[in-house]
Structures are given as structure tokens and as C-alpha cells.
N, C-alpha and C positions, 0 to 999 in steps of 0.2 A: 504494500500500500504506500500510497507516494504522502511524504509530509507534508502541509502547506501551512501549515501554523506559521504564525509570527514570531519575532521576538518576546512579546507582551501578550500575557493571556486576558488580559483585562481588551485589548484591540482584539483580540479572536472571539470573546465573548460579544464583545458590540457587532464583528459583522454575522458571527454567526445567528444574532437574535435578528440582525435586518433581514438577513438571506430568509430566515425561518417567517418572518411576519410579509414580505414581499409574494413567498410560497403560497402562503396561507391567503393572502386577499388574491394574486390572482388565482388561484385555483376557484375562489367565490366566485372573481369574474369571469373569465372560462366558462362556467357552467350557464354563463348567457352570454356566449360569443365574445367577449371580450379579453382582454389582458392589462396590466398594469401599464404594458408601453401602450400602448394605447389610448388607455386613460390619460396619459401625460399628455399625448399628443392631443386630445380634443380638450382636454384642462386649458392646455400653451394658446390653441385657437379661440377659446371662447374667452379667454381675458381680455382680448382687445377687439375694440369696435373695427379696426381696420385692420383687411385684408394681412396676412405675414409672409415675408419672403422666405420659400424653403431655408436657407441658408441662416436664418435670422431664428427660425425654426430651432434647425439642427443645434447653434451656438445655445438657445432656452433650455434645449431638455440635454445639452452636455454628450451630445450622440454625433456621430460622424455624416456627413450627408448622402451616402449611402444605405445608410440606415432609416434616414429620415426619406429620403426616395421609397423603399419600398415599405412602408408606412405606408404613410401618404398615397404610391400606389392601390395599394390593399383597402385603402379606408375609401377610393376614388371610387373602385371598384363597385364597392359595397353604398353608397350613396350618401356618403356620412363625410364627405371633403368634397370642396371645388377646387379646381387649380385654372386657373388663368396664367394667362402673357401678362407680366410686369409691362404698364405702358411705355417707359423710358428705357428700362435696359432688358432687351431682346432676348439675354441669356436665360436671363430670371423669372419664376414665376411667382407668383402671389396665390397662396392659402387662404379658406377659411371654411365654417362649416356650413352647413346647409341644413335645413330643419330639420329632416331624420336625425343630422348632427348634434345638431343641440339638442334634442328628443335622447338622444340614444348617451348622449354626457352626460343630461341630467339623472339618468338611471344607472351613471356606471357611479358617478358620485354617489348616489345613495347607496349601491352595494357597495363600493371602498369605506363608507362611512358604519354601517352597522360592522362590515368584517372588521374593523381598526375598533369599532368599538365593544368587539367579544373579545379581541387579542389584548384590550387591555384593561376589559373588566375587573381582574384581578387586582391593580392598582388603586388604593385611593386614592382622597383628595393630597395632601400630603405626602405621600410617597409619589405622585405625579408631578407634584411642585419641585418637589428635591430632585426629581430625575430631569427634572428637565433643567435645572438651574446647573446641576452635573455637566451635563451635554451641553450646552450653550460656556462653560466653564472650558470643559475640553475643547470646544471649537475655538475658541479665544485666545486660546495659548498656540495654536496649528500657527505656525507662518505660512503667509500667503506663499506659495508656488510660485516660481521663477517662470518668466514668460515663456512659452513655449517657441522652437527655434520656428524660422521662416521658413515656408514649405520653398 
């Protein structure tokens, strides 16, 4: 069996509980055509009244634009995204969703919102408070990441 633990079992306990709770809400979602990348992607769309450029996309949800291509394919397909010609730059297309679209976000929101809310039913009010001042403690101290080189 191949190791992949970290240095820090306190960093192997936080991704293995993400990986575990990410499982767990899309499997929720899954069982009504969905997925979490997915969810992101009509989440990324329905935040802003204007159209998004795939690229402007891809840089939101932190995914490469090949990823966000066949997305967006899939979701085209399916009747839940438009893509148009960007008017000015010819290369570019502009996103956004379409009423199925925002029909079919508002019901993947409400399934991510009860799965998140059985995964951490177990938490009270005060141990929710502390975890989260924890986590926001640990992000704080992270230094920001050095620019990525030029392609």
C-alpha cells in the first residue's frame, strides 16, 4: 500500500475529514444527477447578474480551463448553461445559466445544505464556534503562495 500521509497528522486529519464530507454531499447529489463540481459551477454562474467568461470561470472555482470546458460542455448539453461569443474578443465566450439552470441550483443548494447539515449535526453551538475560529486561525498563519510562473 502506497503512503500519502503528510508530515502532520493534524493536516491528514483536516483533508481526510474534507475528502470524507465532499464524498458524502456528492454522493447526496449524484442520486439527483448532480455533483459537487457542478454545484460550484452553477453556484460561480448564479452570483453574478452578468454573463462570465469561461476563463474568468475557471480562475473562481480554482480548476484549469479544460476542466471548466467540459463542464460547461456537459451542463450545455443538459440545458442548465448558455455559452455565447464574447462581443469584443472573438476567442472568448461568455456563460450563464438558463432557467432549468437556476431551477436545477436552487435544488442542488438545498441538497448540499441538508447533507452539510447531517454531517455536522453532531457539533454544537460552541464547538462550531471554536472550530471554526480554529480554521480561520490556521488559514491566517498559511502564507500566501508565491505567484505562479508565466505559462
Amino acid at each position: 500500500m502506497v503512503d500519502i500521509r503528510s508530515s502532520d497528522v493534524l493536516v491528514d486529519d483536516l483533508f481526510r475529514t474534507t475528502v470524507r464530507l465532499r464524498t458524502y454531499v456528492d454522493a447526496q447529489l449524484h442520486c439527483h444527477g448532480l455533483s459537487v463540481s457542478r454545484l460550484r459551477l452553477l453556484r460561480a454562474l448564479s452570483t453574478t447578474d452578468e454573463p462570465l467568461r469561461m476563463r474568468d470561470l475557471g480562475d473562481a472555482l480554482g480548476v484549469a480551463a479544460r476542466t471548466v470546458t467540459s463542464l460547461v460542455d456537459a451542463l450545455e448539453r443538459e440545458g442548465l448553461v448558455e455559452r455565447r461569443r464574447h462581443p469584443t474578443d472573438r476567442r472568448a465566450y461568455l456563460l450563464k445559466l438558463t432557467d432549468l439552470g437556476r431551477t436545477t441550483h436552487a435544488r442542488a443548494e438545498d441538497i448540499d445544505r441538508a447533507a452539510l447539515a447531517t454531517a455536522t449535526a453532531s457539533l454544537g453551538g460552541e464547538q462550531r464556534t471554536l472550530l471554526l475560529e480554529l480554521l480561520a486561525k490556521l488559514r491566517e498563519s498559511v502564507p500566501d503562495a508565491p505567484p505562479a510562473p508565466a505559462d
